[in-house]
C-alpha positions in Angstrom: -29.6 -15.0 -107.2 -32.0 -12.4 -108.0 -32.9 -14.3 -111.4 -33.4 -17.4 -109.7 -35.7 -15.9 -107.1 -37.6 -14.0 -110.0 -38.1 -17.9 -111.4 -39.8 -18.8 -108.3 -41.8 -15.9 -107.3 -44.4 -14.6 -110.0 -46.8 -11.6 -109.8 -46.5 -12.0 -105.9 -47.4 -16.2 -106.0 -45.1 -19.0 -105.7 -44.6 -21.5 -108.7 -43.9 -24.9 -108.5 -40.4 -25.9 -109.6 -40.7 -29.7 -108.5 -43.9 -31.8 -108.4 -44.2 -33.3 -104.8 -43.8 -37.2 -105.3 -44.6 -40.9 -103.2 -41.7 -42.2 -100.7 -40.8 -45.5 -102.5 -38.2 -47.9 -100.6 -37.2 -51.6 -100.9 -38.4 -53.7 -97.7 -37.2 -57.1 -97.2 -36.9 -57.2 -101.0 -40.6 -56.2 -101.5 -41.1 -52.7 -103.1 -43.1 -50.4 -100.9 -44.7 -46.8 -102.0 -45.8 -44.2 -99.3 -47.5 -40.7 -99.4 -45.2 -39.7 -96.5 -41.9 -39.8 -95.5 -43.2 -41.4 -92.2 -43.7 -45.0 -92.2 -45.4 -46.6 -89.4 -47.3 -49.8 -91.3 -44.8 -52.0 -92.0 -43.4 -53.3 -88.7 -45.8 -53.4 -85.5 -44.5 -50.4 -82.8 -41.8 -49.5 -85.5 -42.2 -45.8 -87.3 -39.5 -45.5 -90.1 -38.8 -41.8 -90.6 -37.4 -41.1 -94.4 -34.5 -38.7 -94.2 -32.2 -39.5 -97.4 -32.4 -41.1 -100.3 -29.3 -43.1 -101.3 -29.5 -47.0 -103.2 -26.2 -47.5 -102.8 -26.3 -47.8 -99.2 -29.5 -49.7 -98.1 -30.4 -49.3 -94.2 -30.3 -52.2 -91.6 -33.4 -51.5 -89.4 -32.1 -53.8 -85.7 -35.3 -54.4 -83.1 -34.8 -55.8 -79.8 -37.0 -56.3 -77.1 -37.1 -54.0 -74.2 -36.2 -56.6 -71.0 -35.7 -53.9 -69.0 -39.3 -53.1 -69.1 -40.4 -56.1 -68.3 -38.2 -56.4 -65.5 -39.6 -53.3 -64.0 -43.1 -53.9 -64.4 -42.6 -57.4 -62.8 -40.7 -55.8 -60.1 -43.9 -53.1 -59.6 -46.3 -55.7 -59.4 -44.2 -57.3 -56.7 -43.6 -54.1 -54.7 -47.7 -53.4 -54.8 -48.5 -56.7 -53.7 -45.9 -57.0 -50.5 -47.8 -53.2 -49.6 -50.8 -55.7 -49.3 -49.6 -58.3 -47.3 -48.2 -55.7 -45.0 -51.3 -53.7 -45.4 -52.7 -56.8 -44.0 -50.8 -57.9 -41.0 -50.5 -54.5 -39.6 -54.3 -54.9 -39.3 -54.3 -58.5 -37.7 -51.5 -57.7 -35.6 -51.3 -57.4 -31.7 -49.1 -54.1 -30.5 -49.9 -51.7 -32.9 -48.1 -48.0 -32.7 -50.2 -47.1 -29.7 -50.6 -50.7 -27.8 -53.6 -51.5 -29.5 -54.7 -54.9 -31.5 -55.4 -54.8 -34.9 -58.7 -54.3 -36.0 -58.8 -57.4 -38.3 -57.6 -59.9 -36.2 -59.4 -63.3 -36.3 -61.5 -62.0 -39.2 -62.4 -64.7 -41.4 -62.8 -62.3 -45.1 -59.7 -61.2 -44.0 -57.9 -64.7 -43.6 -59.7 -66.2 -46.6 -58.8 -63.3 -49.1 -54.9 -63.9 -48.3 -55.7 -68.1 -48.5 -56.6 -67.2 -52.2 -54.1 -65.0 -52.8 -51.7 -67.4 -51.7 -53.2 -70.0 -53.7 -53.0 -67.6 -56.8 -49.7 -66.8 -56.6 -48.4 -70.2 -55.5 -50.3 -71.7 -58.6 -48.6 -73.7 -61.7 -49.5 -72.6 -65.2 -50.8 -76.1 -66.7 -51.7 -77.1 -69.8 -49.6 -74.4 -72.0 -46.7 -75.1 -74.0 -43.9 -72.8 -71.8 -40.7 -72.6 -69.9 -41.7 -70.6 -67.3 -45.0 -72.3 -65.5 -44.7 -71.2 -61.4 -43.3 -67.7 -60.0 -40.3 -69.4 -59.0 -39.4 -70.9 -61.9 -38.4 -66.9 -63.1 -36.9 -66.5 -59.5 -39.9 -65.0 -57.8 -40.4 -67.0 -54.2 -42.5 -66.3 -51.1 -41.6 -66.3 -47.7 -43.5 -67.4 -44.8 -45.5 -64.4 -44.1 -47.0 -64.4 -47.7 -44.4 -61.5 -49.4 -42.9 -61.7 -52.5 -38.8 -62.0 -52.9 -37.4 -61.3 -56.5 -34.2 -63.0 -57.8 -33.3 -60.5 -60.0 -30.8 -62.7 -62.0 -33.4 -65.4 -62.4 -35.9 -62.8 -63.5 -33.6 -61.0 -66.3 -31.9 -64.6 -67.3 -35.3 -66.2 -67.8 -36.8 -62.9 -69.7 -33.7 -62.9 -71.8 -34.2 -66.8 -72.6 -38.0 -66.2 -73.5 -39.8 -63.1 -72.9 -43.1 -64.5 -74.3 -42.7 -67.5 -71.6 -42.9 -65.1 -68.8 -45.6 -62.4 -70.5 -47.7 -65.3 -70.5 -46.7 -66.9 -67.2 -48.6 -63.8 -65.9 -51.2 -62.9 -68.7 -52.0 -65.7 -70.6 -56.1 -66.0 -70.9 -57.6 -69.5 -72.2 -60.4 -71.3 -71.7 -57.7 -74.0 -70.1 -55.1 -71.5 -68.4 -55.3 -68.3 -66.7 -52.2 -66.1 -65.8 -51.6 -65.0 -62.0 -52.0 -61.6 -62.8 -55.4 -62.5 -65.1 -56.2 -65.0 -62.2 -55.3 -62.3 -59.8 -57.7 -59.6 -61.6 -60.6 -62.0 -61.9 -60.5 -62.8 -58.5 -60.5 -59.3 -57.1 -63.4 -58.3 -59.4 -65.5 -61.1 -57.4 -64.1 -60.3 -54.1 -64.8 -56.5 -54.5 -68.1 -56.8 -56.0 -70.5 -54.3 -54.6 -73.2 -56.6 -54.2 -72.2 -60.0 -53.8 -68.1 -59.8 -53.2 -66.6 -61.4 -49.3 -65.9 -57.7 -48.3 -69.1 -56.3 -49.5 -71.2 -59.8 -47.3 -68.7 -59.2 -44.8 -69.0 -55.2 -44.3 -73.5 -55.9 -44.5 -72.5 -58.1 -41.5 -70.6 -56.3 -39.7 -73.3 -53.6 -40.4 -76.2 -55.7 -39.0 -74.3 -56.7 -36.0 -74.0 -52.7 -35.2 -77.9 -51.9 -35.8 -78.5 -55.1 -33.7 -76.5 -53.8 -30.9 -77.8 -50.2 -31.3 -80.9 -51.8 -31.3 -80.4 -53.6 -27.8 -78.8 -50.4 -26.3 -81.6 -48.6 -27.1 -83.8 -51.0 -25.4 -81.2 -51.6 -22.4 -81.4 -47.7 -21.7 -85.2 -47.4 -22.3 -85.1 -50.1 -19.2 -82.9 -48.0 -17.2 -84.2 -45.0 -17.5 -87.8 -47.2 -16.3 -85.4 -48.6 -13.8 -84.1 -45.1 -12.4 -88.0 -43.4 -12.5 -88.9 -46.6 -10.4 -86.1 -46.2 -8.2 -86.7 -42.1 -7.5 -90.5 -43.0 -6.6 -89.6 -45.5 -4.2 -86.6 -43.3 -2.7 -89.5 -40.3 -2.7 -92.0 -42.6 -0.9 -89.1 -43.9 1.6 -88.8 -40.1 2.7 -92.3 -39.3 2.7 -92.5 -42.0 5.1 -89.1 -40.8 7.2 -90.3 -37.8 7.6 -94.3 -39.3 7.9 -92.1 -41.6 11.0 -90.2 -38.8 12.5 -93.3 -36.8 13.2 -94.6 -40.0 14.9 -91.9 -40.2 16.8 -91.7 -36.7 18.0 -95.1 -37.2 18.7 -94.6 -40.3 20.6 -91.8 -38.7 22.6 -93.5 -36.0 23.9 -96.9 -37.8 24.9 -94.2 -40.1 27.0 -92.7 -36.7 28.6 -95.9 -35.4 29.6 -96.6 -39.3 31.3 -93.1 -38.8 33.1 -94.4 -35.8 34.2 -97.5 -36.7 34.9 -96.1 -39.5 37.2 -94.1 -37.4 39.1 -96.6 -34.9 39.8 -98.8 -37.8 41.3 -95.8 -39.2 43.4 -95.0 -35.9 44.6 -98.8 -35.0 46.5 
């Protein structure tokens, strides 16, 4: 051993006892050379990692889709939109937690943004060649008060049959077809616009009609407080007089004792 080591180590330095060399491998019978032992060119989201080589046993390399993932994305964007629609008729609800009314109810935004995402959601996929064109047609339905019911059969059968059908049923982007969730995206990013988007006209509204009323308050209690100074002058003036009165008629009533008095000093002689 210590003759081997003295082979590799020289004057303190290491010596090179085999040149470094390319990964070369056979794939689907085309030759293919590499610098590294990690491959990750060759198939898209596969990395081949070189461990052994051996010709006499060539490697079977199996990729299957990951339905499961699908099925669980699916199911999230289900689960976020019911927290909507609830979001939404706890607000135009009457008998909230404390008695009260919700503070949407009647709004028109309010009714119209639910209308569209109805009409989204509810919406066939035309004019692509697919299996899966509507939400239920992968088992997805919606019930009366707008939320979202997942078949989960239906869903894993139908992304099992053709995953691709049911990516596109919610992602496709065409100049013909839009996908719910593209359709769903592009209609938020207009509704939520700054600027221009129904909340942003709606909440300018709404912020007019509170300046307006501000406004008028302001003016109703500039008229009171006129009212009330009016009011005190008048109810000062009223006791000025009183009291102007009450001298009068202490005045009065003694000028009518002394004529009593008078009177019966004259009857008496």
């Amino acid at each position: 051993s210590t003759g081997r080591l003295s082979s590799i180590f020289e004057a303190g330095g290491m010596i090179t006892t085999v040149e470094a060399a390319d990964s070369l491998l056979t794939f689907n019978g085309i030759d293919v050379r590499r610098s590294s032992n990690t491959i990750d060119d060759l198939v898209g989201g596969v990395t081949l990692q070189l461990r052994q080589a051996d010709e006499a046993q060539p490697v079977t390399v199996g990729i299957s889709r990951n339905t499961g993932a699908a099925i669980e994305k699916i199911n999230a964007f289900v689960e976020a939109y019911n927290k909507v629609v609830d979001e939404f008729r706890d607000k135009q609800s009457f008998g909230g937690e404390a008695g009260s009314s919700g503070a949407l109810i009647g709004d028109g935004a309010a009714r119209a943004i639910q209308r569209k995402f109805r009409s989204i959601l509810g919406s066939r996929l035309d004019q692509v060649d697919s299996a899966y064109t509507t939400m239920a047609s992968i088992g997805i339905s919606m019930d009366r008060y707008g939320k979202l019911d997942v078949d989960e059969d239906k869903l894993a059968e139908s992304i099992d049959d053709s995953v691709d059908d049911v990516i596109a049923l919610f992602t496709v982007d065409s100049e013909t077809s839009r996908g719910i969730a593209t359709a769903l995206e592009g209609y938020l990013n207009v509704a939520l616009d700054s600027r221009d988007g129904v909340l942003a006209v709606k909440e300018k509204g709404l912020q007019d009609s509170i300046d307006d009323l501000k406004e008028k308050q302001e003016i109703m209690e500039a008229r009171l407080t006129l009212r009330e100074e009016n009011l005190w002058k008048q109810f000062n003036a009223l006791e000025q007089l009183l009291g102007s009165y009450q001298q009068t008629s202490t005045y009065l009533s003694q000028q009518i004792s002394g004529l009593e008095n008078l009177n019966k000093q004259i009857g008496g002689n």
